[in-house]
N, C-alpha and C positions, 0 to 999 in steps of 0.2 A: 669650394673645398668640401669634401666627404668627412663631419667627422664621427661615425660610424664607428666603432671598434671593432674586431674582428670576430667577436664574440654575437652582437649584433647583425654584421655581414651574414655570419653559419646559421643566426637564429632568423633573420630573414629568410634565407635559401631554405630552411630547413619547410617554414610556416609554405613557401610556393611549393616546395617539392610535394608537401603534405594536401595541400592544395590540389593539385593536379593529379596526385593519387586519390583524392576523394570523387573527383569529378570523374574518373576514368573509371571507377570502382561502381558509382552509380550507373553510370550509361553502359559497363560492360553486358550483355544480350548474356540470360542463361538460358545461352539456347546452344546446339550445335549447328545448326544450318538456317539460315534464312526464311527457310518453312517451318521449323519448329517456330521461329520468333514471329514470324505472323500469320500462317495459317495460308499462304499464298502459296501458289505453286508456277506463277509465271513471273516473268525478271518484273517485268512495270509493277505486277502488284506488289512483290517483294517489295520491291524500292518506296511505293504510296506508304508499303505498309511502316518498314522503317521509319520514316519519317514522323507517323503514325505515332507508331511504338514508342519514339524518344522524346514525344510531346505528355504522354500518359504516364512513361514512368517515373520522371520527375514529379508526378502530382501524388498529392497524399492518395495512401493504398488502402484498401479497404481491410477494417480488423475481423480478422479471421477468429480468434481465439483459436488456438490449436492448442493451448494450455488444458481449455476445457473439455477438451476431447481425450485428451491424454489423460487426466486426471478421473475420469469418469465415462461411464459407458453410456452412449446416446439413449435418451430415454425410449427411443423406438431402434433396438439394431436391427438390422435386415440380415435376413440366412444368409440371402447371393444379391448381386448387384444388379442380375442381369432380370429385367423383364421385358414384358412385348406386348403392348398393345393392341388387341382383338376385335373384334362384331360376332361373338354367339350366336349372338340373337337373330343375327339377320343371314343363319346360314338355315336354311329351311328343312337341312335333314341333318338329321342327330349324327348320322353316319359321320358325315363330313366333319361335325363340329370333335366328334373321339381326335379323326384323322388329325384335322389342325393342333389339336393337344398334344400328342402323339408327336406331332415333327418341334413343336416348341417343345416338348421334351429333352428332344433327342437331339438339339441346337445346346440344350443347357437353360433355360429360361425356367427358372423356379418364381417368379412371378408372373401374371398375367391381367393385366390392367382393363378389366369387363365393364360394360357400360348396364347399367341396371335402370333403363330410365322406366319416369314414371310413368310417361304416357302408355307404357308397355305396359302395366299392370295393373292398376289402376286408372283402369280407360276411360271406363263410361259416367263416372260418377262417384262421388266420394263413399268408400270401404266396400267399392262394386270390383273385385278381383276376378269377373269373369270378362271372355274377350265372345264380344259378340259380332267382330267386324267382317267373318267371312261364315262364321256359321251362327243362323238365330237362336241356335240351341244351345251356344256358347262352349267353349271351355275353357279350363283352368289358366289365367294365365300366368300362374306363378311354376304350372310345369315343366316350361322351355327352363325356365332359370334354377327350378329345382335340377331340372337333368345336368344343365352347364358347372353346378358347383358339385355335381358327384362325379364327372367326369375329370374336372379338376381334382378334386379330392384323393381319387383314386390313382394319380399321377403324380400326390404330392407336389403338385404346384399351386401357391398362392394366389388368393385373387384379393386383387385391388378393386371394390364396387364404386367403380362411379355413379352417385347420385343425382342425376339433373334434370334433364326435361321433362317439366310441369304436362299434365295433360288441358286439354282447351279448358276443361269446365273447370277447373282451378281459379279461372280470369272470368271476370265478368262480360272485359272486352273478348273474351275467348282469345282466337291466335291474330288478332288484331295488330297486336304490340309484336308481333312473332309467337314463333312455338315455343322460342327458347325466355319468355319473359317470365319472370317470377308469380309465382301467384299470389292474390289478393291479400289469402291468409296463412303468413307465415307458417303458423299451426297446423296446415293443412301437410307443408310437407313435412315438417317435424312429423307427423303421426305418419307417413307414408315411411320415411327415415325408419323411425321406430319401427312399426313394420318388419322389413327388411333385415332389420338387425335381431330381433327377434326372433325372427324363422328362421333364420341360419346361424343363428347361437350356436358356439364351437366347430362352424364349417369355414364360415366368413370371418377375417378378424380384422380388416383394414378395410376404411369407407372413405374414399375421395367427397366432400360435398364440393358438388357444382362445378364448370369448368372454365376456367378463364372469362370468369366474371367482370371484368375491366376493360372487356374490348371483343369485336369479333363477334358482335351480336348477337354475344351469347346471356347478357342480359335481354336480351332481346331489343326492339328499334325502340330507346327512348336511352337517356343519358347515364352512365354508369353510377352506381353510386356505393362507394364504400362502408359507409355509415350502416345501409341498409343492409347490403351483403354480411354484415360481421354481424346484423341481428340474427338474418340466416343462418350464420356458420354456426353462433353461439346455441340457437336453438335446435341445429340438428347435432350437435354435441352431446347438449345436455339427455336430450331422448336417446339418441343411440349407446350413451353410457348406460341409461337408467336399465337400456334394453338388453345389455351385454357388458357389465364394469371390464370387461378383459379386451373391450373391443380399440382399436387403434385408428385414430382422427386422421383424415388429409386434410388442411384446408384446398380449399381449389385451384387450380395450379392459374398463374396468373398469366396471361400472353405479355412477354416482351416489349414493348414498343416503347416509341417515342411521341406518338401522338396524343396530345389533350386537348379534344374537340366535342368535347360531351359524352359522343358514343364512343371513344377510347378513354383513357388514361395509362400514362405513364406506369408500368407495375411498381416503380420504386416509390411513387408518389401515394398512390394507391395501397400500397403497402403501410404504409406510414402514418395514413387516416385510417388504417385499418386497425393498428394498435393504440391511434388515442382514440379509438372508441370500444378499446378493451379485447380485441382479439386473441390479443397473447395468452387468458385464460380461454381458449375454447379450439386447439387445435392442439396433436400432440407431434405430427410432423407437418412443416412447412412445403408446399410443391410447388416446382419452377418448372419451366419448358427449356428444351435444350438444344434448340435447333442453331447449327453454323450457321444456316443459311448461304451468304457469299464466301466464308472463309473456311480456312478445317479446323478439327478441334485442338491445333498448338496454339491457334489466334492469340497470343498473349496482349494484344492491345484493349488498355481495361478504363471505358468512358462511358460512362452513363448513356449519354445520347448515341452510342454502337451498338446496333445487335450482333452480339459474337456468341459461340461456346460458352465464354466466360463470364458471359453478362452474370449469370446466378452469383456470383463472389458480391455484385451490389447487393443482392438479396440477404448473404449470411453476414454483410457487414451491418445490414439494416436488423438483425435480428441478433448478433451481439451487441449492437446499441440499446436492445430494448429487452437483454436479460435473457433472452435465449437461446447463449451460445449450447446451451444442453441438447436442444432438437436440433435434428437431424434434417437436411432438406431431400427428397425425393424428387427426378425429375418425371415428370411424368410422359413426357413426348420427347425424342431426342432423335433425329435424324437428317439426311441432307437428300434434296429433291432431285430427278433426275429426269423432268420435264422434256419432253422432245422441243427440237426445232416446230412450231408453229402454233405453241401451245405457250402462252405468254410469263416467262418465271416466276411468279408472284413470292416463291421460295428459295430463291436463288436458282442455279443450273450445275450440276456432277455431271459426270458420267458414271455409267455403274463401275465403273473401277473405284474412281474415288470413293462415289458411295460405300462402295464396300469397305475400304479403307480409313474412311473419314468414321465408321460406326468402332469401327475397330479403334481410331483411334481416340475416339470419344473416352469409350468405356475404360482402357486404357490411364488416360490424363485424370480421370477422376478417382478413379481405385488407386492410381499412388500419388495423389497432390492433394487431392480435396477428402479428407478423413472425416468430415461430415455429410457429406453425401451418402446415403444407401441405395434404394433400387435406383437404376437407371435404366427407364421404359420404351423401348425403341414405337417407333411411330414409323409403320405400325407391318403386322402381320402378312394380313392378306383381306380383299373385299372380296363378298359372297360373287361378284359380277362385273363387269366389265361397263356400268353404267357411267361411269364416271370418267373416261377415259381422258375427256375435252375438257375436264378440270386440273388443273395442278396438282392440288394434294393427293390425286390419286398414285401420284410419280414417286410415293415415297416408300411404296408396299418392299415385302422383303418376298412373297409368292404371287404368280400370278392366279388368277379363280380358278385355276385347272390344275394349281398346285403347282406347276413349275416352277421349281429354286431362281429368286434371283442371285448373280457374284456377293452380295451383300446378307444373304441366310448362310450361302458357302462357309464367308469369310467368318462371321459370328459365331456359327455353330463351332467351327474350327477353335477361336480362341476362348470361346466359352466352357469350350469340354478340353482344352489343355491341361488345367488345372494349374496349381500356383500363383503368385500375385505377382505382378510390378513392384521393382522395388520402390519404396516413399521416398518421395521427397526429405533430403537431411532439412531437419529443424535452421540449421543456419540460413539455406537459399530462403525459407521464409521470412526469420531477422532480416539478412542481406535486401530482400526486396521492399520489406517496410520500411529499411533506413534509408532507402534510394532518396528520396526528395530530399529531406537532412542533407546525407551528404552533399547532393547536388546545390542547394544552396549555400551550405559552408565552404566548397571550393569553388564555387562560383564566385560567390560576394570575397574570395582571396583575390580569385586572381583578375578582378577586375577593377578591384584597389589598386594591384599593383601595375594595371596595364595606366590608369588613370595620372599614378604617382611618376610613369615612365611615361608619359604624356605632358606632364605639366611642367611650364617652364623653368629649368634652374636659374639658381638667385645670381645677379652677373649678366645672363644671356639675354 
């Protein structure tokens, strides 16, 4: 016998119907098409990716704070979003390097992300500023880089100076460890930093230190270590302040991965020992890398051990845990490779259509979803030469050395000088996606009660 009253009955049905709208509410895709929800553009991967996607987004989402964005202006805001990645340095006539400014120009790129390394300038010997390596008479070599920042200058476009590789005599073992290994004495490049910031007081206002120090031997061949890098970061902080208080920190952008084998680490891990050893005073924007790689940049599938587009959302949730949802992340490399047939993808595989498309729709996804995000740096430009050609990452240029556009400067320049924004993301699909797990467990753990209670023997049978 049922004895249930009818009130019970409705309040029953009411709790499954609520139930199965919670469930269905969670797992509904805010996407419009298959490729918006995973970044796939053929049915198998659609489908991997689904599957993908409905494993993550039931799991707790990372906290964005978009309160704190809203409520206050990033402590670093960026003019334009768009920058592009360069080699000045290694373009051997001035001519060339105007030209290249000139077409980032006129693409729209009011940043431009230049590498200022040490060994370039400090070659021979510690506070030896002359380059003696092709002539014994030497000259200047803060020249090339003085002429790179007046020719930016003069174009009103920004430069991002990355500061990184140590020259040999910095190391005892010299380039033993690598070229790219730290040197002995911290202070050495602190004073190099210093430097730098100094002689371009009111030309340079924004200094990358180091570059994916976590992986990618770019600490060079011995084991990553965060403890030490954040002495670095903090010490080229503190000088580049002393040498310019108006001047603007990058930490160094960290590579993506999943590997913890000494000479990698995890960036989110990495990240994490980087603030309990005090980082979060000595940086004023945070830098990510922003490469698809196998996916485009709708990839909404969001898992720690995935490298996608969206991996950076680990990063700003690691940096509102630790108090600064106020800064701003910049990415500093952002593009998808277009490796020929017999050249091994190490970056995944486009085509230059996608590529062209995938950058476009990078920049796009950030400028209306991710409101802390500022520059976003395409990787990269154009190489002085065609030396590289049997490597990968040379697949990812937007000109060939002889200046020829590829579909992918076309497609950029095109939306970068449109003008107007993407509309943002409504505040609710943010709520909606952080309550996804909630709901999904509260309609879950219904209606599996009820599937249980419809399962279980009645009293009689």
């Amino acid at each position: 016998m049922n004895f249930r009253s009818p009130t019970q009955l409705w309040a029953g049905r009411a709790l499954v119907t609520l139930a199965a709208l919670a469930v269905l509410v969670a797992l509904w895709p805010n996407a419009r098409s298959l490729y918006d929800l995973t970044g796939e553009e053929q049915l198998r991967g659609q489908a991997a990716g689904v599957v993908h996607w409905l494993n993550t987004a039931i799991r707790p989402q990372p906290r964005l704070d978009l309160a704190a964005v809203a409520a206050s202006p990033l402590t670093a805001p960026a003019v334009s979003p768009f920058g592009v990645n360069t080699f000045l340095e290694q373009e051997a006539e001035p001519a060339k390097r105007a030209q290249i400014l000139d077409l980032a120009r006129a693409a729209g790129f009011r940043f431009i992300r230049q590498e200022f390394p040490w060994e370039d300038i400090e070659i021979h010997a510690k506070d030896d500023f002359i380059d003696r390596r092709n002539d014994p008479g030497g000259v200047d070599a803060w020249a090339k880089y003085d002429q790179i920042v007046a020719l930016a200058e003069a174009r009103d476009i920004a430069i991002i100076a990355r500061l990184s590789n140590p020259p040999a005599w910095s190391r005892a073992r010299g380039d033993e460890l690598g070229s790219n290994a730290p040197p002995d004495d911290f202070n050495d490049f602190g004073d190099f930093a210093a430097a730098v910031a100094e002689r371009y007081r009111g030309q340079i206002r924004y200094y990358q230190v180091w570059n994916e120090p976590n992986g990618n031997e770019e600490w060079g061949l011995q084991n990553v270590d965060p403890e030490a890098f954040t002495r670095l970061l903090c010490l080229a902080y503190n000088r580049i302040k002393a040498a310019d208080p108006a001047a603007v920190v990058l930490s160094g952008a960290l590579t993506p991965t999943v590997a913890n084998d000494g000479r990698n680490m995890n960036d989110l891990l990495f990240l994490e020992r980087m603030y309990a050893a005090g980082a979060g005073d000595c940086f004023d924007v945070m830098s990510a890398q922003g490469y698809g790689l196998w996916s485009g940049p709708t990839d909404q599938r969001l898992r720690p051990t995935v490298i996608n587009y969206g991996h950076n959302l680990f990063l700003r949730d690691l940096m509102v845990r630790h108090g600064d949802a106020a800064k701003p992340i910049w990415i500093s490399e952002m593009g998808w490779n277009v490796a020929p047939e017999g050249i091994a993808p190490a970056f995944g595989r486009v085509t230059e259509a996608q590529q062209a498309r995938y950058a476009v729709g990078a920049y796009d996804r950030a400028r209306a979803g991710w409101p802390w995000v500022g520059v976003n740096t395409y990787w990269f430009f154009k190489r002085p030469a065609d030396w590289e050609r049997d490597q990968a990452w040379y697949y990812f240029r937007m000109l060939e050395p002889d200046f020829t556009p590829l579909p992918v400067y076309d497609a950029v320049a095109e939306y970068a000088t449109a003008g107007g924004s993407p509309a943002p993301m409504p505040d609710w699909q943010y709520t909606w996606m952080s309550a996804r797990p909630a709901l999904f467990l509260f309609g879950a753990a219904v209606l599996f009660l009820v599937l249980l209670r419809a399962l279980a023997p009645r009293e009689g049978e």
